[in-house]
Structure formats: structure tokens, C-alpha cells
Jmol script that loads the backbone (N, CA, C; Angstrom):
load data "model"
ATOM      1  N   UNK A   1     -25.758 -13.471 -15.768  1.00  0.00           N
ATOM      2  CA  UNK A   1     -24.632 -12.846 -15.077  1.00  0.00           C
ATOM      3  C   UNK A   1     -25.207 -11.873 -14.044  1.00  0.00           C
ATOM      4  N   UNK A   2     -25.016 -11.788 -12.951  1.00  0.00           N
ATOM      5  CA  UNK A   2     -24.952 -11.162 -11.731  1.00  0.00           C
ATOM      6  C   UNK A   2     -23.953  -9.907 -11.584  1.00  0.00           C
ATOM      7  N   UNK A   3     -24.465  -9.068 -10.846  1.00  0.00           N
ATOM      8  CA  UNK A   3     -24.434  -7.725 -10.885  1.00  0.00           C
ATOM      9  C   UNK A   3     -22.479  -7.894 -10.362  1.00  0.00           C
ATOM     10  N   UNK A   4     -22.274  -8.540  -9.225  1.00  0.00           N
ATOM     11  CA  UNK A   4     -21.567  -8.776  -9.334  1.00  0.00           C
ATOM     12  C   UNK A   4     -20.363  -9.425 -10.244  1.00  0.00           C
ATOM     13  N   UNK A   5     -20.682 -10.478 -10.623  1.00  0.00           N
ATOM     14  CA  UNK A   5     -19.478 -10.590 -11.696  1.00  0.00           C
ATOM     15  C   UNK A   5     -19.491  -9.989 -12.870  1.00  0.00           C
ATOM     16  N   UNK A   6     -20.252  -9.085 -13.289  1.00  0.00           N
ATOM     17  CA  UNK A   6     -20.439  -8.207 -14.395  1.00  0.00           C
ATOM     18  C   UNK A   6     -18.885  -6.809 -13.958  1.00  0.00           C
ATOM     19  N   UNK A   7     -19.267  -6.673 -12.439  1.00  0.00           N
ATOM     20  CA  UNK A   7     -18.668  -5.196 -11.810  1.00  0.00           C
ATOM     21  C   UNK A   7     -17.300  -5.834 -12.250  1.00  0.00           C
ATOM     22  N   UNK A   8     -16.995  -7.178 -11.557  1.00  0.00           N
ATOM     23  CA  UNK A   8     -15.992  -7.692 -11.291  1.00  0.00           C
ATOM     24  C   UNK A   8     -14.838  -7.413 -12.603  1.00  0.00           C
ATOM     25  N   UNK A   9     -15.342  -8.119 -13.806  1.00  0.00           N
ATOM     26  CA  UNK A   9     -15.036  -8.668 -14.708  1.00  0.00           C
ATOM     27  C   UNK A   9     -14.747  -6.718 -15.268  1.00  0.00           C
ATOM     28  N   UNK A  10     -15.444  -6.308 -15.328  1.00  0.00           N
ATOM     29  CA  UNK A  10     -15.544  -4.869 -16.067  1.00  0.00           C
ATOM     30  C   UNK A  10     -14.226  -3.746 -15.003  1.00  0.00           C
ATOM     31  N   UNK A  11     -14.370  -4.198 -14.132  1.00  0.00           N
ATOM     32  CA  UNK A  11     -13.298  -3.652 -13.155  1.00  0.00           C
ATOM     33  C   UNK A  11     -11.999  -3.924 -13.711  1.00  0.00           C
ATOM     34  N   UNK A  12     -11.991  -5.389 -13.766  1.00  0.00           N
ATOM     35  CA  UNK A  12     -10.806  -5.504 -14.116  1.00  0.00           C
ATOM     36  C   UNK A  12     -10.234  -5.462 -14.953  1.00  0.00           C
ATOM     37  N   UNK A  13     -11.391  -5.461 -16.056  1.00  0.00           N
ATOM     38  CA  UNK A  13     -10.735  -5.295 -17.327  1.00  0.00           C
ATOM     39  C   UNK A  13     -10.389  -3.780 -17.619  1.00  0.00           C
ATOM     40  N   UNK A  14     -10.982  -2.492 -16.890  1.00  0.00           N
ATOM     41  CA  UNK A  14     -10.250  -1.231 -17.043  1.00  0.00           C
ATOM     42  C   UNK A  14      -8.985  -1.187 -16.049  1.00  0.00           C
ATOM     43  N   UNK A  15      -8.777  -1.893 -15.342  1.00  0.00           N
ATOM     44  CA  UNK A  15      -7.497  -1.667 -14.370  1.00  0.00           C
ATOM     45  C   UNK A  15      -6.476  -2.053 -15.730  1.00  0.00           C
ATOM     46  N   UNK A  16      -6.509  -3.315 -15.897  1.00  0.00           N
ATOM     47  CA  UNK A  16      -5.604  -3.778 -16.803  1.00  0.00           C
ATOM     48  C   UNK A  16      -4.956  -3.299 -18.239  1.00  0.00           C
ATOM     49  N   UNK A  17      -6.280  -2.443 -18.443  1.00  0.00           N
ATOM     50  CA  UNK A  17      -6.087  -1.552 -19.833  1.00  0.00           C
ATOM     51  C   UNK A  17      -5.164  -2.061 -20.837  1.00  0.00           C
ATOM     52  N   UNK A  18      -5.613  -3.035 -21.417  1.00  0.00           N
ATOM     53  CA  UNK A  18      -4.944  -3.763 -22.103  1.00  0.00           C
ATOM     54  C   UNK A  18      -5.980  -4.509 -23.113  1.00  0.00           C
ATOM     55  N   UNK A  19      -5.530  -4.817 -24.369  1.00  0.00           N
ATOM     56  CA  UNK A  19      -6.153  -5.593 -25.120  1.00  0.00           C
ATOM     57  C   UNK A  19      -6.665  -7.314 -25.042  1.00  0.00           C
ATOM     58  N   UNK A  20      -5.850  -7.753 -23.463  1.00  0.00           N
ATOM     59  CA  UNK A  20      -6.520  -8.756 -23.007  1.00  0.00           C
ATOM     60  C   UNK A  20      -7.470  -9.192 -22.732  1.00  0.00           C
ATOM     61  N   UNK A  21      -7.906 -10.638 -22.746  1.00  0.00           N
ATOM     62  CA  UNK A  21      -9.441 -10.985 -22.776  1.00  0.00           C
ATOM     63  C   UNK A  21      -9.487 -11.122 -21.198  1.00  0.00           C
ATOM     64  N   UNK A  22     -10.130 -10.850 -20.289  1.00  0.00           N
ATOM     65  CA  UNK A  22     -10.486 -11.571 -19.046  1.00  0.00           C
ATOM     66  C   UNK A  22     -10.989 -11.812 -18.933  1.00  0.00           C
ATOM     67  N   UNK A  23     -11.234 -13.449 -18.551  1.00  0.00           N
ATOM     68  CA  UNK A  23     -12.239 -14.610 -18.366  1.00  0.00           C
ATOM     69  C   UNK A  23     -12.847 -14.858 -16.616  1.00  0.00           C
ATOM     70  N   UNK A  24     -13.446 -15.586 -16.349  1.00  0.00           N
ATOM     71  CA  UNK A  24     -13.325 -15.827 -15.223  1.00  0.00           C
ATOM     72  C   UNK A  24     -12.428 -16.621 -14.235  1.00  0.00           C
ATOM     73  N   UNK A  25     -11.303 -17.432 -14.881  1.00  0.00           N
ATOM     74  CA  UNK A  25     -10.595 -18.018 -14.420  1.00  0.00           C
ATOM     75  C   UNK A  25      -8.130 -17.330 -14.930  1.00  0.00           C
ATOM     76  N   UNK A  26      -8.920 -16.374 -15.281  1.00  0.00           N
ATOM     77  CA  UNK A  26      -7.940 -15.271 -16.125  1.00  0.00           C
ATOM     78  C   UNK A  26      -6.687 -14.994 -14.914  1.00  0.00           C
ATOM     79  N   UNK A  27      -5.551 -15.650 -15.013  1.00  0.00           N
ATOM     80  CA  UNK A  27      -4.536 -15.529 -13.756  1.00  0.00           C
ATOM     81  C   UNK A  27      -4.053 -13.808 -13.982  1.00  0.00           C
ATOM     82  N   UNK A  28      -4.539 -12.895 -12.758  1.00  0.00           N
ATOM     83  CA  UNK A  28      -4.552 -11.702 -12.405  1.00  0.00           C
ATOM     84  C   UNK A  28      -2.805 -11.786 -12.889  1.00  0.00           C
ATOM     85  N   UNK A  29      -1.972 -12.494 -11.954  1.00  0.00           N
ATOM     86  CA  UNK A  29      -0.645 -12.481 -11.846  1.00  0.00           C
ATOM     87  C   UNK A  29       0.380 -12.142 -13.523  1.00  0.00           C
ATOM     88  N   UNK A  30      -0.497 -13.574 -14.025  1.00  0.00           N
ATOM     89  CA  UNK A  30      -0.030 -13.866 -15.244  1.00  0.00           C
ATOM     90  C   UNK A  30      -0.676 -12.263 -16.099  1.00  0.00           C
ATOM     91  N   UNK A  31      -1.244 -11.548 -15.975  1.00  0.00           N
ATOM     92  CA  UNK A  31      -1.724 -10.258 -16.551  1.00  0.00           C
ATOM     93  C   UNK A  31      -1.069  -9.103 -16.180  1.00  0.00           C
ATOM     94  N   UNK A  32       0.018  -9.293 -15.358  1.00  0.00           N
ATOM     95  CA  UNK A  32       0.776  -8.891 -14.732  1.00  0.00           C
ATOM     96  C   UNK A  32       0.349  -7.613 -13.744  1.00  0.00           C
ATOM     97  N   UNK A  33      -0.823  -8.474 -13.260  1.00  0.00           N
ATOM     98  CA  UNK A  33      -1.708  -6.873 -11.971  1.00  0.00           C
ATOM     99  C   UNK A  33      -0.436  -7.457 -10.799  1.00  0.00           C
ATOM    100  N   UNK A  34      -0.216  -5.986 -10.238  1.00  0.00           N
ATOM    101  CA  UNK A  34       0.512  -5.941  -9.288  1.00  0.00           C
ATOM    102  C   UNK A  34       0.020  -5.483  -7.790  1.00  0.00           C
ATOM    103  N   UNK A  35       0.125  -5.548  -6.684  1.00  0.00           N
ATOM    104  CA  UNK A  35      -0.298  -5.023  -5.421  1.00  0.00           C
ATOM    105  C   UNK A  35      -1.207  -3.573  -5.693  1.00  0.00           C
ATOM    106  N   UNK A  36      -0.478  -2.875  -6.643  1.00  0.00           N
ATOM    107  CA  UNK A  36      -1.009  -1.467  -6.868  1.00  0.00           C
ATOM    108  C   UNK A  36      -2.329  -1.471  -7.474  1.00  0.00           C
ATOM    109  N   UNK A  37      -2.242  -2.518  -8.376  1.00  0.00           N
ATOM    110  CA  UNK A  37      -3.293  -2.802  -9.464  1.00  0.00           C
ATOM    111  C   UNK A  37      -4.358  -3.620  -8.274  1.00  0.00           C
ATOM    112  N   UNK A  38      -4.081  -4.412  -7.687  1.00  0.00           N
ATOM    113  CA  UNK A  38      -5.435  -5.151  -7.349  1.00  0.00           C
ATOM    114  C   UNK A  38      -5.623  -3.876  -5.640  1.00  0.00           C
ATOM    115  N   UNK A  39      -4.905  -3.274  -5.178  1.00  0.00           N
ATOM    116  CA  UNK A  39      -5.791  -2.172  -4.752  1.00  0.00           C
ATOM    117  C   UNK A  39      -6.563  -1.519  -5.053  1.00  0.00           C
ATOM    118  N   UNK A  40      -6.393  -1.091  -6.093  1.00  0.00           N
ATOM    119  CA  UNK A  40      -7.038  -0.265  -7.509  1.00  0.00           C
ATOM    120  C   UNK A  40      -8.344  -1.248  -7.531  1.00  0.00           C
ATOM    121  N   UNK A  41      -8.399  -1.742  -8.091  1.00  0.00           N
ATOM    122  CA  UNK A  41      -9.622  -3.052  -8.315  1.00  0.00           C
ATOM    123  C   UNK A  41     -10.283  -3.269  -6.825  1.00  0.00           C
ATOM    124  N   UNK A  42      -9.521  -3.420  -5.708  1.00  0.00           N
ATOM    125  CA  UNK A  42     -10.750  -3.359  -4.403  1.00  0.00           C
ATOM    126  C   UNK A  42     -11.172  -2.260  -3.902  1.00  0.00           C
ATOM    127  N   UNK A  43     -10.516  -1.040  -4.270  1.00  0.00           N
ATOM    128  CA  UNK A  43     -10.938   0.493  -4.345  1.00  0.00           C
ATOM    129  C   UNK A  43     -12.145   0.521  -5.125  1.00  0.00           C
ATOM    130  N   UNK A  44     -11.915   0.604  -6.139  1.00  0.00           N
ATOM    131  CA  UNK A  44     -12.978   0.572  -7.413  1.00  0.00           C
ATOM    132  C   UNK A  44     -14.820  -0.366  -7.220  1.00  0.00           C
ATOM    133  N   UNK A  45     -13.827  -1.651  -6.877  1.00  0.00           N
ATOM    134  CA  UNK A  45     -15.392  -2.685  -6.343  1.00  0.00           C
ATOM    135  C   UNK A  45     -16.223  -1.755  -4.775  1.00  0.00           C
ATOM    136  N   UNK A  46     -14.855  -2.054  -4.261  1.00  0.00           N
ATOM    137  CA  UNK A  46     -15.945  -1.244  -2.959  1.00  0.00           C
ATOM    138  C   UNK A  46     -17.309   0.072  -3.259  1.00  0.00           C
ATOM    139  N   UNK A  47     -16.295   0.458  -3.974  1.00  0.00           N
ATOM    140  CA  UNK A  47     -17.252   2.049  -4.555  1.00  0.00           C
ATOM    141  C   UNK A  47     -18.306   1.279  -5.178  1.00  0.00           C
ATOM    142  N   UNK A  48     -17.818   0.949  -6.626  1.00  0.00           N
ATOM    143  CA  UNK A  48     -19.138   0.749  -6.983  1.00  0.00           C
ATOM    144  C   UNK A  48     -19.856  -0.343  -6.276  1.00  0.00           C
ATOM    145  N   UNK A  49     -19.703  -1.270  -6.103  1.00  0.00           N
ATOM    146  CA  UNK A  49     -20.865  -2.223  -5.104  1.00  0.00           C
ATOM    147  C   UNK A  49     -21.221  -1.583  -3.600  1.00  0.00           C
ATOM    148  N   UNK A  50     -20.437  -0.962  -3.372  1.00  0.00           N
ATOM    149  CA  UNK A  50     -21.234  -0.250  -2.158  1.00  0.00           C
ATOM    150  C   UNK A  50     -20.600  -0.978  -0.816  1.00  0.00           C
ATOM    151  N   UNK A  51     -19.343  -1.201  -0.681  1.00  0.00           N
ATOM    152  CA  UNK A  51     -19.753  -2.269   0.155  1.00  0.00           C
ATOM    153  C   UNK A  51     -18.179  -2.297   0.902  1.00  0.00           C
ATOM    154  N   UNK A  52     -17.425  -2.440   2.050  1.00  0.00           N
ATOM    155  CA  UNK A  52     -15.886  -2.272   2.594  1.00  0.00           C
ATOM    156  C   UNK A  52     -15.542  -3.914   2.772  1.00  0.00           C
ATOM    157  N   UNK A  53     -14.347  -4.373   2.373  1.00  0.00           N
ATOM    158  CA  UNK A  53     -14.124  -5.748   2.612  1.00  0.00           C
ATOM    159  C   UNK A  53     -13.425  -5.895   4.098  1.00  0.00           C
ATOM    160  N   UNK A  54     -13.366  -6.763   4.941  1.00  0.00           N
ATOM    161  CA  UNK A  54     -12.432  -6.854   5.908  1.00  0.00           C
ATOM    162  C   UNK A  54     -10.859  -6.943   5.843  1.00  0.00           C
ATOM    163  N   UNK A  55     -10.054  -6.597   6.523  1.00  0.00           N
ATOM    164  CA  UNK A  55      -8.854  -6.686   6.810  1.00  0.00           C
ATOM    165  C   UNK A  55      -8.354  -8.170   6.510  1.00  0.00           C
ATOM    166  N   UNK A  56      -9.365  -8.878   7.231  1.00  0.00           N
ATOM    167  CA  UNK A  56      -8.585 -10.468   7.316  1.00  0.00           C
ATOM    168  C   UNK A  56      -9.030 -10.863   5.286  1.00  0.00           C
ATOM    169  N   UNK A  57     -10.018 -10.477   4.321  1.00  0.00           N
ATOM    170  CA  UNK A  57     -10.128 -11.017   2.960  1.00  0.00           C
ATOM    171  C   UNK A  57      -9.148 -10.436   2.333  1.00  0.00           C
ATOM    172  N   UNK A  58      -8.070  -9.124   2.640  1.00  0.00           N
ATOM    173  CA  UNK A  58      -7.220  -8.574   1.630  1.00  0.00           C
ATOM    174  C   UNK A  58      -5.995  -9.509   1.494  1.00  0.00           C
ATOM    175  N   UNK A  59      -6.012 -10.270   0.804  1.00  0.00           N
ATOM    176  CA  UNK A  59      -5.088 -11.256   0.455  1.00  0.00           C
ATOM    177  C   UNK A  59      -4.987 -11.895  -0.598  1.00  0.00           C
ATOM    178  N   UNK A  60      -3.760 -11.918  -1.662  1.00  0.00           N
ATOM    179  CA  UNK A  60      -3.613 -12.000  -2.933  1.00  0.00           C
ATOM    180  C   UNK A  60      -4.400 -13.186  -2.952  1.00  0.00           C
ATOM    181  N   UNK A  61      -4.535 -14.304  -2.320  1.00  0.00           N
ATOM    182  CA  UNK A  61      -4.845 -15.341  -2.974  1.00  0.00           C
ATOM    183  C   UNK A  61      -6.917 -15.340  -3.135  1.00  0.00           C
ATOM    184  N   UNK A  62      -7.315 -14.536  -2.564  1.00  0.00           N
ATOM    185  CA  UNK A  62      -8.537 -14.215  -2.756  1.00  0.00           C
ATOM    186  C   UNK A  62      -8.898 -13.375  -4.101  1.00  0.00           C
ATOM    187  N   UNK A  63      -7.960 -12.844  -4.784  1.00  0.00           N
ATOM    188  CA  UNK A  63      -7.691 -12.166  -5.787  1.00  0.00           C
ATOM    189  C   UNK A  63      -6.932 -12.544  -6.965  1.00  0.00           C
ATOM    190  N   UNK A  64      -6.909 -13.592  -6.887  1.00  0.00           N
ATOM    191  CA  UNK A  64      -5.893 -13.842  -8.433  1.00  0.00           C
ATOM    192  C   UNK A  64      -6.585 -14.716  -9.941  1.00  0.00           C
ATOM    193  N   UNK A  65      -7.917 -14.698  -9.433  1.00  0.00           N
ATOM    194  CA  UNK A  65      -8.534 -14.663 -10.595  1.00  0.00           C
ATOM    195  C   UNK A  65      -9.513 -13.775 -10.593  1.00  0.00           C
ATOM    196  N   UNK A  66     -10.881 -13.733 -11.306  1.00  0.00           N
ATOM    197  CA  UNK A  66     -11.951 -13.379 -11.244  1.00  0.00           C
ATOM    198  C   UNK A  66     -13.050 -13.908 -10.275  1.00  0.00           C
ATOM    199  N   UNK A  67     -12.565 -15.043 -10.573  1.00  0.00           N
ATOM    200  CA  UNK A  67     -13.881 -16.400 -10.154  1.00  0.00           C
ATOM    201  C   UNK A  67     -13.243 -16.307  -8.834  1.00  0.00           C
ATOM    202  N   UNK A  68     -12.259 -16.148  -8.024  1.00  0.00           N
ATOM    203  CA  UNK A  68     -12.007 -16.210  -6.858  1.00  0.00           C
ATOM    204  C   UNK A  68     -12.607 -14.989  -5.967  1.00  0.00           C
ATOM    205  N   UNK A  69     -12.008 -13.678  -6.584  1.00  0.00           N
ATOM    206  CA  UNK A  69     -13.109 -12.474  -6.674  1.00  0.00           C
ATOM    207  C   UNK A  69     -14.234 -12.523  -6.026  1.00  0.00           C
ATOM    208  N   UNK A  70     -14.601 -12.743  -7.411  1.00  0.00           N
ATOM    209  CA  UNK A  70     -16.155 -12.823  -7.185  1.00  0.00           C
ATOM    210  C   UNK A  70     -17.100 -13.913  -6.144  1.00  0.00           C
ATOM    211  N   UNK A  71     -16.500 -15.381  -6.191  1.00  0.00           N
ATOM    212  CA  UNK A  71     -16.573 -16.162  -4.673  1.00  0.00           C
ATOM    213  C   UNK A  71     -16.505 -15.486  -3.736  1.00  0.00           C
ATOM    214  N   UNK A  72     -15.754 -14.563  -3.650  1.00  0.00           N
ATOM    215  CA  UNK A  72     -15.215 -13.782  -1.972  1.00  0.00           C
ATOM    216  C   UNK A  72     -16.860 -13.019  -1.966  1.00  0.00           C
ATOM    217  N   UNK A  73     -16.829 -12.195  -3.003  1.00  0.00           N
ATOM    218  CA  UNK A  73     -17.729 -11.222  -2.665  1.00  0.00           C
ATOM    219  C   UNK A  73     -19.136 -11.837  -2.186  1.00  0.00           C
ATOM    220  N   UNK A  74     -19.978 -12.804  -3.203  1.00  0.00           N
ATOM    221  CA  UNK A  74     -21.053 -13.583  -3.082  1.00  0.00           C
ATOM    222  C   UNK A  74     -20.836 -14.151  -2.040  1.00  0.00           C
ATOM    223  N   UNK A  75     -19.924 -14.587  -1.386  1.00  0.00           N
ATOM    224  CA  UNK A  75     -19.844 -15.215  -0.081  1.00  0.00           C
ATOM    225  C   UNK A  75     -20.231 -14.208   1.271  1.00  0.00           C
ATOM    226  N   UNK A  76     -19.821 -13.323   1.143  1.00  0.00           N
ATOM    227  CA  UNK A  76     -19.789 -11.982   1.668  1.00  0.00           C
ATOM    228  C   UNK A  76     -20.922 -11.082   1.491  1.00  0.00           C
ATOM    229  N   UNK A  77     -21.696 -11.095   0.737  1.00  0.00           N
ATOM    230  CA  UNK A  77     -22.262  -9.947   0.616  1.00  0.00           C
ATOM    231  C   UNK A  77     -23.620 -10.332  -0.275  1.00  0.00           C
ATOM    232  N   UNK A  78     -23.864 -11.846  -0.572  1.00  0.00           N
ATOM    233  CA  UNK A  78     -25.029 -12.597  -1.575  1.00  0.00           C
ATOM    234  C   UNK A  78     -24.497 -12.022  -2.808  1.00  0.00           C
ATOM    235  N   UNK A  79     -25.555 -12.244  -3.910  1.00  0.00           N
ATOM    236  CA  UNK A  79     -25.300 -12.210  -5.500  1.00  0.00           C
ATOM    237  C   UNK A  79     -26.538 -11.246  -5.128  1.00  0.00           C
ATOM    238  N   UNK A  80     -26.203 -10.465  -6.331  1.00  0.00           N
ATOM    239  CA  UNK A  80     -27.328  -9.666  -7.208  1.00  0.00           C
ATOM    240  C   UNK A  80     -27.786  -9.953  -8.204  1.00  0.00           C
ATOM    241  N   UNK A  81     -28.871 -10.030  -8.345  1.00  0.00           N
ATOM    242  CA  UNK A  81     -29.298 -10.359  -9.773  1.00  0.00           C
ATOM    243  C   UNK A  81     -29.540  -9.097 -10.827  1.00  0.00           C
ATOM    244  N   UNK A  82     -29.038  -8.579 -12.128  1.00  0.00           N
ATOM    245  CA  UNK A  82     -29.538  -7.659 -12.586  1.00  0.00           C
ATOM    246  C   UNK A  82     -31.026  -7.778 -13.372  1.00  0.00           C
ATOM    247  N   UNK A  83     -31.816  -6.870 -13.358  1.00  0.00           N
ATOM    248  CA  UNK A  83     -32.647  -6.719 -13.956  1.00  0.00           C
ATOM    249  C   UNK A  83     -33.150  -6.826 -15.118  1.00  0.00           C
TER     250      UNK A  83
END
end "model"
wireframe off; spacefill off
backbone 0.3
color backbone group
């Protein structure tokens, strides 16, 4: 697992604060994250990964799983490998 989908996955699972499992294919929607919530979550990633997304990637459908997520970012920005 990559530094990234580690952030990803751990992000979202404190936004959600819930006893839900999130997987990588985990429908954001169906978890019931809302506009507020996945701001929260690209607030949060930016900080910790270090990194500002563009105007044109803020769009639910880049966001409604994990694995979509995290595609955006690795596409964007390479994978990290942790140590």
C-alpha cells in the first residue's frame, strides 16, 4: 500500500466517523458523505499530502469511491511508496 491510498482510505474513514468498513471500491454516496464531507476529505488530503488539486478535478464523480480518489491523485501527482 502506497502512501497515498493509505492517506486516502484513513481520511476517509475519520470524515465518516462511523463504524463502517471502507474499502476501496466503498460508494462515498451510499455512506452518505455529502458535498461538506468530501470537501472535508480534499481539505484534509491536500494538507496532508502536500499537494492543491485543480479546479477542473473537483467533481463528485472523481470522488465517489476510494479507488477513484486515489486514481485522480496517482495520476496527478505519481504514487509514493512507504518505507
Amino acid at each position: 500500500m502506497d502512501l497515498i491510498q493509505e492517506t486516502v482510505l484513513r481520511v476517509i474513514g475519520n470524515v465518516i466517523d462511523s463504524a463502517l468498513t471502507v474499502d476501496m471500491d466503498s460508494s462515498l454516496s451510499e455512506m452518505r458523505v455529502n458535498s461538506i464531507k468530501i470537501i472535508q476529505i480534499i481539505a484534509m488530503l491536500e494538507n496532508e499530502l502536500n499537494f492543491e488539486l485543480d479546479e477542473e478535478d473537483l467533481i463528485m464523480s472523481n470522488f465517489a469511491t476510494p479507488r477513484q480518489t486515489i486514481n485522480l491523485l496517482r495520476e496527478k501527482y505519481g504514487s509514493v511508496e512507504l518505507a
